[in-house]
N, C-alpha and C positions, 0 to 999 in steps of 0.2 A: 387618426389612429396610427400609433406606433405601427413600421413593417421591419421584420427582422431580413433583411436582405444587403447580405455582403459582398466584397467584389464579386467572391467566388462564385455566392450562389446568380450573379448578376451574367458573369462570365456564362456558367453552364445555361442558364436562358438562355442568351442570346444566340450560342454555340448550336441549342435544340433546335430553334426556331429557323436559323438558315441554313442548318441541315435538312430539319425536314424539306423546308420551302423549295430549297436548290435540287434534292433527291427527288423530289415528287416532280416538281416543273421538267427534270431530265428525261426520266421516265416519261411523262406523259407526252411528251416530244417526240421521242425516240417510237413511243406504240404508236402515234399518231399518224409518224412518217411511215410504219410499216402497214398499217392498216388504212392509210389512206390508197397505197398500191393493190390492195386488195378488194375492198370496197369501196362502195360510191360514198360521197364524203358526208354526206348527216349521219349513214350509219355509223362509220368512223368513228367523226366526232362524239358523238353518244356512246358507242363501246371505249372508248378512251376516256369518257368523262368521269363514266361508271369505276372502273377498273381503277382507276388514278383515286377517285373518293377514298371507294373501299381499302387501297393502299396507304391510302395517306391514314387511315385511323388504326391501320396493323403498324405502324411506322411508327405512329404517335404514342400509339402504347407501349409499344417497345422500348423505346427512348425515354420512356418516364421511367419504365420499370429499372433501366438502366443505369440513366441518371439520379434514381432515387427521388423524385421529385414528389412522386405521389404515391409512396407503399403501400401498395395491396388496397389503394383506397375505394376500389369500384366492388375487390369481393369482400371487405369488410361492411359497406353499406347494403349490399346484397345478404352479408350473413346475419346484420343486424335486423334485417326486415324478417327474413326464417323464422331468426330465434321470436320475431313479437309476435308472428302469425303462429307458432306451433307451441309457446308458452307462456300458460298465463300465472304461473305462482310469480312475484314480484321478486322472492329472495331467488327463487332458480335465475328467474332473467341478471338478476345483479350479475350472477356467475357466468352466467353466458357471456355477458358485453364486456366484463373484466377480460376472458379469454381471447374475445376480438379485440378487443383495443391492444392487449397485449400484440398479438400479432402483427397487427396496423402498426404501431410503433417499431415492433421488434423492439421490443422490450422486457425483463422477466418479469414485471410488474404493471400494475395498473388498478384503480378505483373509480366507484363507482358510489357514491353518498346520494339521498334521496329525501326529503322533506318539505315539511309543510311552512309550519310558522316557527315551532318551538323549534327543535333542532335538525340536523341532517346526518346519517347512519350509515351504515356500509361497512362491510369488511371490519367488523370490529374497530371501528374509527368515528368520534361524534364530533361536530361542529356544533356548537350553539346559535342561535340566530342572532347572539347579540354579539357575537365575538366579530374583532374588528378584520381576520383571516374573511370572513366571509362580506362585512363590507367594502374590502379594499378588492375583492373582486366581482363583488356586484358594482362595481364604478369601472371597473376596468374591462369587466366581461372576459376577458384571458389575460393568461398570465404567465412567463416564463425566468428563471431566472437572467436571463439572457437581458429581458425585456427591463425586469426591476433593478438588476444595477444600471439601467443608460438611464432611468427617469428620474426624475428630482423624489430623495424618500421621504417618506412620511412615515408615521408611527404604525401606521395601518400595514402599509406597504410592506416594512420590517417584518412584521409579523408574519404578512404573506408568503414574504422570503424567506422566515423561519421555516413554516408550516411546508413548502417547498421541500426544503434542503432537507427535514425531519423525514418526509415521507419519500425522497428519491424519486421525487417527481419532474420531469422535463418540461410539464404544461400543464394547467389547469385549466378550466375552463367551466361556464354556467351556464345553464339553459333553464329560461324559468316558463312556465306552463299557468294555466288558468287556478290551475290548485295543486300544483307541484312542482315541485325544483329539483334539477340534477346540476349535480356537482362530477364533473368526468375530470379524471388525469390518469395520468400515462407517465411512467418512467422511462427515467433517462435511454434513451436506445443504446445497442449495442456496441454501434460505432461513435459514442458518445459525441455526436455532432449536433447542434442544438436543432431545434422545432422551424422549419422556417414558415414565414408567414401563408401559404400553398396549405401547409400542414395544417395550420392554427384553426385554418376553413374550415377544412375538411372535419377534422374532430367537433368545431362547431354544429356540423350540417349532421353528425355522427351524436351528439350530447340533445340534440334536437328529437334525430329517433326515437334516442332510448328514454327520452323523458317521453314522449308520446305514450311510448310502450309502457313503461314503467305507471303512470298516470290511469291508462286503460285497466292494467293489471291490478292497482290500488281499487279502484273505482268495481272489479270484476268481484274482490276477493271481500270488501265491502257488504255489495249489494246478497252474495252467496252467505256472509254471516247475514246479512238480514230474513233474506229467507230459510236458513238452517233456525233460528229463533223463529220465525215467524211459523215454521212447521210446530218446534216443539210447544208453540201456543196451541194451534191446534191440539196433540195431545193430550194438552192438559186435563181437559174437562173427561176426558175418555179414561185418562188414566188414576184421577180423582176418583172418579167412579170406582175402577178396578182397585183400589187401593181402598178405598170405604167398607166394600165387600169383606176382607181379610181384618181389619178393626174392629167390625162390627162383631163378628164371631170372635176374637180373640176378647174387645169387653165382657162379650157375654157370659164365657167360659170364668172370666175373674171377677165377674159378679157373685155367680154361683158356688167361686172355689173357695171363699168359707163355711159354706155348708155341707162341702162334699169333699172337706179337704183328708177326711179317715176314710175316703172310701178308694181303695187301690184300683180300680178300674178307671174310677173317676178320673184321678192323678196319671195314669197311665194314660189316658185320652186326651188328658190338657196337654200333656207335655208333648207327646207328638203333635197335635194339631198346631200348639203355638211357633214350634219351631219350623212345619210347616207354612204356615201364613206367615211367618216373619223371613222365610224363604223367597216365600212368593212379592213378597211387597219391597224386597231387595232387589230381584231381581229385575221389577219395574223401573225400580227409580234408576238402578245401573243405567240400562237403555237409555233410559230418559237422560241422564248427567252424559252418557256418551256421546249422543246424537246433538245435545248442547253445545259440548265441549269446541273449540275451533280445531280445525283441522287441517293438515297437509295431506292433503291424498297422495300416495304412496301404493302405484300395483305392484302384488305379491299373491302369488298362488293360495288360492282359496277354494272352497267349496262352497258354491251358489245355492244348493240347495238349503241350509241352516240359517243362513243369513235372510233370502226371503218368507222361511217360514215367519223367523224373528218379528219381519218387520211388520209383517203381514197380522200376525199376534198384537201388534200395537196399536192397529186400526180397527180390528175385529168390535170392541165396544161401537167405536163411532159407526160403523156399519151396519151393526145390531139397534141402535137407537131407532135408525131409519128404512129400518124394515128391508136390508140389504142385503144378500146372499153373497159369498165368498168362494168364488170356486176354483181350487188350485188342481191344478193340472201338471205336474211337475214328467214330460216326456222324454227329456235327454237325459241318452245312455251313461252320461258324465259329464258331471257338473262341476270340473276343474278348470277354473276361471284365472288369468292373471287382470286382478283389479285390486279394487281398495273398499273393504267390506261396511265401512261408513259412509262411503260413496253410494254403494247400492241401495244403504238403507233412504238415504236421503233423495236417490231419483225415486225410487221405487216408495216412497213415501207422498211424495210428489203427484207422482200419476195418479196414485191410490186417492187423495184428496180431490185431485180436478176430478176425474171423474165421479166420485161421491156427490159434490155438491154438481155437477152434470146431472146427475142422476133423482137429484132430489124435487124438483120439480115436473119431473117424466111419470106421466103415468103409463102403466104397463108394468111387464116383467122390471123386475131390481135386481140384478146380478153386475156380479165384476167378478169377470175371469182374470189368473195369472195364469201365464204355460211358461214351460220351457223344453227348449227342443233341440240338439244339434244340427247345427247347419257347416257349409265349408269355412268359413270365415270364423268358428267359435260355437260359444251356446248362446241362443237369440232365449230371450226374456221379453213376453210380450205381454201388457196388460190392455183386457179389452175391457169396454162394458156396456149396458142396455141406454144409451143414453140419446140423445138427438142429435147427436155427431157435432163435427165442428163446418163453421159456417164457410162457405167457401171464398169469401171475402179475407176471411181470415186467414184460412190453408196455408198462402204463397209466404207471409210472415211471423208463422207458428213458433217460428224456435230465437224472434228476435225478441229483444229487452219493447216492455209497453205494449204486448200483442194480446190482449185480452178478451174475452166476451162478459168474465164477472162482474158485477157492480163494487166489489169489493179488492183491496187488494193492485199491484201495480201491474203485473202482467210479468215476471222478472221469471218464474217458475222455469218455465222450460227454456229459457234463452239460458239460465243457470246449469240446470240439466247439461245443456247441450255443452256448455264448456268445459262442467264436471267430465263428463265423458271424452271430450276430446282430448284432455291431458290426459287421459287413463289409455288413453290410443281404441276408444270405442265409440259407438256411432249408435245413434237414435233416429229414430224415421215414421211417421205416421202413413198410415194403408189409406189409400183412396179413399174419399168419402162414399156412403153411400144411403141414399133413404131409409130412413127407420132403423138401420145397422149400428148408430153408436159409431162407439171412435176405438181403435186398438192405435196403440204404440207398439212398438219393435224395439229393445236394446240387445246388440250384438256385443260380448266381451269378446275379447283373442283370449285363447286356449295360451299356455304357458307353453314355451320350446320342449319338443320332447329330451327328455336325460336318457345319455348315451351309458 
């Protein structure tokens, strides 16, 4: 493999490396002498050994920092791990790593492309899979222009060095995954000195993360369309029903309304009722195309209480089929939530179903409570119900993907839940089991900052 390494950058190695060696070996000499007058000599040697390490890697860092060898490369891989643990939307993260790598380069620029087979996207930028930009660096694996004028060119290559020079990039670079690909680069830095091979690594070990992340985030946002569809299947049959109801009386009424079409009361009775039930059967299917629809969750100040009556209203049939009682509890003083009102429908649709089909096999009471109640941290949203609780085998991996007791179904519900929530900056939590008590959940939203 090609290394971009010049006198100069050959020079400041060597320059690093017997400074530190010579600084650290002085020092630890000079403590050694003094601390051997002081104490007996293993303590010595062991306070000298210690002290000298710990100096040698303040020393180390220093002198990279210095030298420029390795920018910011330990808190860009530390801020790359943040950004994958605290975000899971795939286009946020893009934005995230573009602003670290910007930084890691010092540079004003930087991308971040992502794809499968067909092509690779980012930043308002597409790659094709069949364009020769991306086979001459899937053979090269990085790439700089530094690197493509010393190699013998090829037609591929050219193009590379187009696609380069077009986008103001310093280095390129690929990391491929089991079912994903990132394309990372970095422009040109500021002290326009080119990438040297130290760097090349490191952006490597750094295009490696964010494919990680990026792959996890694809895979999260996936499986959540799967289950946001696999919810509104349940509805169906519910809301079929609800919708039959409002049809049925409106055929009926224009059955009759040639018969009764000179009678003015008659006409006055059609016309409000149809406009009515053609109300009512709009508003169904609204819900119904919202809660479809794919979504970025986005918190913003709302009010919690409309949104659960809502959702609540959309399960009511399926509950009613099964002999199920609904009992809302609505206790906080203030129901001003920062969240994402499609979000709630969809956890709070969630629980509303596990616990149903929980409950359909339990004989005894048939209830499912929702409350809400202020607490310190926000308004807690807890749904319980009469059910045979969750198994305790089960408890410790409740909210992970595959964690199941149904015969039906993958287990993906609350592991979804729980991520929904986590991007929303809120928290779901199941109460102790306990015999014959059924199962409650707990969701906590944060209150919106008070306005001064």
């Amino acid at each position: 493999m090609h290394r971009i390494f010049d006198a100069r950058q050959l020079l400041l190695v060597v320059t690093q490396r017997l400074g530190l060696v010579l600084t650290v070996a002085l020092g630890a000499y000079l403590l050694d002498t003094i601390l051997s007058e002081l104490l007996v000599e293993p303590f010595a040697l062991l306070i000298t050994t210690a002290l000298s390490l710990w100096f040698a890697s303040m020393l180390n860092s220093w002198l990279n920092q210095l030298l420029r060898f390795y920018p910011q490369a330990l808190q860009a891989r530390q801020a790359a791990f943040n950004a994958a643990r605290e975000e899971l939307r795939p286009e946020h993260l893009e934005r995230l790593f573009c602003n670290i790598l910007s930084g890691w380069g010092q540079a004003d620029h930087a991308m971040v492309l992502s794809g499968a087979k067909e092509s690779f996207r980012g930043g308002g930028i597409e790659i094709l899979e069949n364009s020769p930009v991306l086979r001459a660096l899937r053979q090269l694996r990085w790439a700089t222009p530094e690197r493509l004028a010393r190699e013998r060119p090829t037609t591929e290559r050219e193009a590379l060095g187009a696609f380069l020079n077009e986008q103001r990039l310093g280095v390129l670079v690929i990391s491929e995954g089991p079912s994903l690909a990132v394309l990372v680069g970095v422009g040109v830095p500021a002290s326009r000195r080119p990438f040297t091979y130290p760097q090349v690594t490191q952006l490597m070990e750094l295009a490696s993360i964010m494919e990680s992340a990026l792959e996890r985030a694809h895979y999260s946002a996936k499986a959540q369309r799967a289950e946001q569809l696999a919810t509104v299947g349940l509805l169906g049959a519910s809301l079929a029903h609800e919708i039959r109801n409002p049809l049925v009386t409106i055929k009926t009424f224009v059955q009759l309304l040639p018969q009764h079409h000179q009678d003015p009361a008659f006409r006055e009775k059609f016309f409000s009722l149809i406009s009515g039930e053609v109300d009512r059967i709009d508003r169904l299917t609204e819900q119904l195309l919202d809660l479809a629809a794919p979504r970025t969750y986005t918190a913003e100040p709302l009010n919690l209480h409309p949104v659960v009556s809502a959702s609540l209203d959309l399960v009511a049939t399926k509950a009613a089929h099964r002999d199920l009682r609904i009992v809302r509890c609505f206790e906080a003083e203030t129901d001003w939530v920062l969240t994402d009102a499609s979000a709630v429908k969809q956890v709070l649709l969630n629980l509303c179903f596990n616990a149903i089909q929980a409950i359909e096999c339990h004989t005894g009471e048939r209830w499912l409570r929702v409350t809400t109640r202020c607490v310190p941290m926000g308004v807690e949203l807890s749904v319980s119900d009469s059910g045979p609780g969750i198994a305790p085998e089960i408890r410790p991996r409740l909210f992970q993907p595959f964690a199941s007791t149904k015969s039906s179904g993958f287990g993906l519900g609350l592991a979804i839940c729980s991520d929904i929530l986590s991007g929303l900056k809120a928290t779901i939590t199941v109460d102790p089991s306990a015999p014959g008590c059924g199962a409650t959940f707990r969701v906590i939203f944060p209150c919106p900052p008070p306005t001064s």
